[in-house]
N, C-alpha and C positions, 0 to 999 in steps of 0.2 A: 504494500500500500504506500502508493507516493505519500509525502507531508502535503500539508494540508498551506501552510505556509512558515515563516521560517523558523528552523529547529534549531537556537543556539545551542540546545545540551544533547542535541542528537536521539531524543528520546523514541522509543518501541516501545511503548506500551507496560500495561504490568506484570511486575515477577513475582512477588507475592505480597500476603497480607500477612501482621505478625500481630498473634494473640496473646495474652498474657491472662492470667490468677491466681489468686492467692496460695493455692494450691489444685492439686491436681482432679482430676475426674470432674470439673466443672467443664469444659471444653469440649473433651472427647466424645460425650455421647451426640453434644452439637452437631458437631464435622459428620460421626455416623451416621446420623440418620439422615441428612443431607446430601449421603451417597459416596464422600470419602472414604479413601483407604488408607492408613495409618503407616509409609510405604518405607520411611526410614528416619534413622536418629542419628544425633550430632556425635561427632569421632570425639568428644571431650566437653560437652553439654548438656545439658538437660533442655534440650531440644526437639523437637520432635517435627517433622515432615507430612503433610496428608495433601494427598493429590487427588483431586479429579478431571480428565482432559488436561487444558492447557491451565489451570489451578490451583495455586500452590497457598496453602497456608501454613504457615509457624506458630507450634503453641513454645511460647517459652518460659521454661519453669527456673530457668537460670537463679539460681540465690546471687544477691548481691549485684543484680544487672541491671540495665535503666528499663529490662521488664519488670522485673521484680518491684522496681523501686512504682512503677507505673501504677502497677497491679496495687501496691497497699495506698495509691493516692485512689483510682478510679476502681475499685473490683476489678473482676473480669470484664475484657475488652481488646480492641486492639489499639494496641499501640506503636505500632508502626505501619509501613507498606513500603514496599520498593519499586523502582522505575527501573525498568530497561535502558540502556543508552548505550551507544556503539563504542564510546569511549570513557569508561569510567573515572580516570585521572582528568583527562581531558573537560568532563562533564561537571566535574566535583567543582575542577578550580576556576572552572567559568560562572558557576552558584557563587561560588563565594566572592569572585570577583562583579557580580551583581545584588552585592547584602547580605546572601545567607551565611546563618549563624550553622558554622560545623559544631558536628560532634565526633568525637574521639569513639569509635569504638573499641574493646578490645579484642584481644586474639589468643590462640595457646598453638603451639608448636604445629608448624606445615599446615596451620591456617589461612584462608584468603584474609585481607584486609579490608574492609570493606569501607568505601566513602561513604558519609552521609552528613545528612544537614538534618533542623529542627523545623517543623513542621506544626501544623496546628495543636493548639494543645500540649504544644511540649513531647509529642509522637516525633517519632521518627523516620525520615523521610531515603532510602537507602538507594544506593546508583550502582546498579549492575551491568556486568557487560560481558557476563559467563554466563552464556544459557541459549536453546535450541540444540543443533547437532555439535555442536564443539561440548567439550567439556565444562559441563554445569557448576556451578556456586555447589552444587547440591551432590556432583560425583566428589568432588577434593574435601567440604566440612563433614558430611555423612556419609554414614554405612548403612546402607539397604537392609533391607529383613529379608529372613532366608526364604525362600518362597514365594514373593512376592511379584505381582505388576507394577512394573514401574508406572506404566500408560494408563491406570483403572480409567474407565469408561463410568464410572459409577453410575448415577440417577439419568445421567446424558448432558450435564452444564458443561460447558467449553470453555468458557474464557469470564473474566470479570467484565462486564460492561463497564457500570460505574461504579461511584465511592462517595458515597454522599456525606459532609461534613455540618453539625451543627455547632450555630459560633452564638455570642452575646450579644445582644442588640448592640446596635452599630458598629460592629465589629465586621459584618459580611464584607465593607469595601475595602477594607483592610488586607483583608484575605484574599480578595480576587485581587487586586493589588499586587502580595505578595507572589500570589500563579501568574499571573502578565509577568513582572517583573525579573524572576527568577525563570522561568520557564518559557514565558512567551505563549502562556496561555491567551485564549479568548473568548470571551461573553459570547455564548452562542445565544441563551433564553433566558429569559426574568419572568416569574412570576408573582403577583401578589394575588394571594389566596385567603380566601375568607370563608368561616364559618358560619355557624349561628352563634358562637359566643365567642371565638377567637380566632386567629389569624396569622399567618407567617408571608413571608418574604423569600424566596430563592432564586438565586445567581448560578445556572447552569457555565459550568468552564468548561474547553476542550482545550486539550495540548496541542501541540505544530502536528503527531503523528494520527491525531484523531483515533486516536487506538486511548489512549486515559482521559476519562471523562470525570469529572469532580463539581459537583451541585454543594453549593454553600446555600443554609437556611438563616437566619434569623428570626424573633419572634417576632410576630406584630404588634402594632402600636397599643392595641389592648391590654398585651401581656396576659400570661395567667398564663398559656398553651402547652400544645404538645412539646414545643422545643423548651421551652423555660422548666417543664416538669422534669424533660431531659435533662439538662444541664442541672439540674440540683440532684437527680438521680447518681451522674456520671462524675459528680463533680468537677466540671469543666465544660470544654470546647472539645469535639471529637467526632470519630465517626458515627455516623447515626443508621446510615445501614450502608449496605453492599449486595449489588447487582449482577447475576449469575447469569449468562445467557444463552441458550440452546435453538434447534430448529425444529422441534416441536414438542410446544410448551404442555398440552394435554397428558401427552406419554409421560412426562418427567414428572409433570404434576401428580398421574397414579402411582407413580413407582414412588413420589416424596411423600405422600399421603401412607401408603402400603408399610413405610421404614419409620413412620411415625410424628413426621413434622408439622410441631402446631402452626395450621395457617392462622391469616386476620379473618374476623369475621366477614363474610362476601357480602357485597351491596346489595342494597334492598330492594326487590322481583322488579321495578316500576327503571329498576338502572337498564335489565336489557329488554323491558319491553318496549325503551328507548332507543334503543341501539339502531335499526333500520330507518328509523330515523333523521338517526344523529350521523350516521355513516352509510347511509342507502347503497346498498350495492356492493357490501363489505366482504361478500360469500364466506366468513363465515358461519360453523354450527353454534349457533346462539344456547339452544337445549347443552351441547356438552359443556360449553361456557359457564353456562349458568350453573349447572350441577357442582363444578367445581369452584366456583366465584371467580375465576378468571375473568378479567378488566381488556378490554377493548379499546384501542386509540388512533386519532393518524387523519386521515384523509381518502376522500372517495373521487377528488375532482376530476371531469375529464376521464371518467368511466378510468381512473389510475390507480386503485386500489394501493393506499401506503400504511402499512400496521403496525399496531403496537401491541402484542399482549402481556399483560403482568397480572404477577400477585405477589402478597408477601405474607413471609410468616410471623409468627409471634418474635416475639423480642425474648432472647432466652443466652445472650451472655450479656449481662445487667441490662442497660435498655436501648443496645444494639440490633439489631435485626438483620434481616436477608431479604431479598426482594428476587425474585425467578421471571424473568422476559423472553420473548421470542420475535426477534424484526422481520418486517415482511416489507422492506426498503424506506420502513420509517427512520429517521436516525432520533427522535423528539423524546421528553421523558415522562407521555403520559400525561402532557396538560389537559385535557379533556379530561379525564382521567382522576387527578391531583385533586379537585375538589372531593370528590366521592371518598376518592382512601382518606381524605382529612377528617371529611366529616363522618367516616365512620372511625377514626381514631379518636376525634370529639365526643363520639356519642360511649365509646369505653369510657373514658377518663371521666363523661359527668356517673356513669353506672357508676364505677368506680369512687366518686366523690372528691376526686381528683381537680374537678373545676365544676363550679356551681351552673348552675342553669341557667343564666341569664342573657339574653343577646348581647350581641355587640351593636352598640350605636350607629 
């Protein structure tokens, strides 16, 4: 995939997501049931590997690491992710020579070094440039388990779409800021979204590679919300979910349901009696849709059919979550969409007691 436009840090896309907890078996049954496979461990850490397709996530149990140190500020979550780049030295000292704040990580014998910078929230932001057919990050620091697929196919996700981050009121331009800046990220979509009783803000960003996609929320002017409850939940600024993506969302959807993953609860019958509608001409199965709560988006113009399906599950490492999508040449994140999952995340949180029942003005 050509850039999109210009790549100062050379960046492909992402290499992985890194999780942290206080301790262990908080994580692992997440990743399972999600369809990973637990494929290998660190040659001198308390690390651990789970892959599915081109999806790498790290739990890290490390004592004494800036996961650990993470882990007893935030619970479980993640705190880090890494970026692909062609030239990791190269990439490191072009960040820093555009503001970013390095971090030091460390290493133990005939370990990679890895570059990295500080990121929202105090997460960590990692630059690789060992991985595909050359020798991986993940051949030279781990040892595979005996028996094992390297490649699991698991539930059928591919690749991370996006990584969506929630920040502090007034804090979102700050942030896209920092992704322009450092990265040469750009403002694809804004949305301001509103409830019946509260509200947020979010600043969709794409990289030069259009392969890392990063959506900043803030809460809205109201306050009271789903992000503000987040951020006292999380204690901070961070990731608020992560976008899994396949080409076709129904199959993955049974095999996720099958292994156990709590969805959200699906919108209300009157969402896809709406649908032909709202998308006339969409082909598709609205019944299988609906059975499952899968979300429908995009465009129909010009008999052009462009799609979007999603759903997400519950929030189950503290109040992060996952989100499961299928494109069908939409590249968008669900704005049609974005009201319905809000308000039905509103309508938990009043069940809940969470935010009182009152509109917003």
């Amino acid at each position: 995939m050509a850039d999109l436009f210009d790549n100062p840090l050379g960046l492909d896309g992402f290499e992985f997501v890194e999780f942290c907890a206080p301790e262990k078996g908080l994580l692992e049954p997440v990743f399972a049931t999600m369809g990973f496979t637990h494929i290998a461990r660190h040659r001198s850490k308390d690390v651990d590997l789970w892959r599915q397709g081109g999806i790498n996530l790290i739990a890290n149990y490390e004592p004494k690491s800036p996961a650990a140190y993470f882990a007893a500020e935030h619970g479980p979550s993640a705190c880090g992710m890494a970026f692909r780049v062609r030239n990791a030295k190269a990439a490191y000292e072009e960040a820093l020579r555009r503001g970013a704040e390095p971090v030091h990580t460390t290493t133990g014998p005939m370990e990679l070094r890895i570059p990295a910078i500080r990121g929202i929230g105090g997460a960590i932001i990692y630059l690789i440039d060992r991985y595909g057919d050359d020798l991986s990050i993940y051949d030279i620091d781990f040892e595979y388990l005996p028996n094992v697929d390297k490649h699991p196919q698991g539930a059928g996700f591919q690749m991370i779409d996006h990584l969506t981050h929630n920040v502090y009121g007034g804090r979102m331009d700050h942030w896209a800021r920092f992704y322009e800046r450092i990265f040469n990220f750009r403002e694809i979509r804004y949305f301001d979204i509103k409830g019946e009783y509260t509200g947020l803000t979010s600043r969709a960003m794409t990289a030069p590679d259009g392969k890392i996609r990063i959506p900043l929320n803030e809460e809205g002017k109201s306050g009271g919300g789903q992000i503000e409850e987040y951020l006292r939940a999380y204690n901070g600024e961070g990731i608020q979910h992560i976008a899994l993506i396949c080409d076709d969302l129904i199959t993955c959807i049974d095999r996720l349901k099958a292994l156990g993953v709590p969805l959200m609860a699906p919108p209300p019958a009157t969402y896809y009696a709406m649908l032909d509608e709202r998308l006339p001409g969409h082909g598709e199965p609205v019944e299988a849709l609906k059975a499952r709560g899968i979300l429908l988006d995009g465009s129909t113009e010009n008999g052009d059919p462009r799609l979007l399906l999603q759903i997400f599950a519950q929030p189950q490492i503290g109040p992060l979550f996952f989100e499961f999508i299928q494109r069908k040449k939409d590249e968008g994140f669900g704005e049609g969409n974005f009201t319905a999952l809000f308000k039905s995340i509103e309508a938990d949180q009043v069940q809940r007691g969470a935010i009182a029942a009152e509109p917003v003005a």
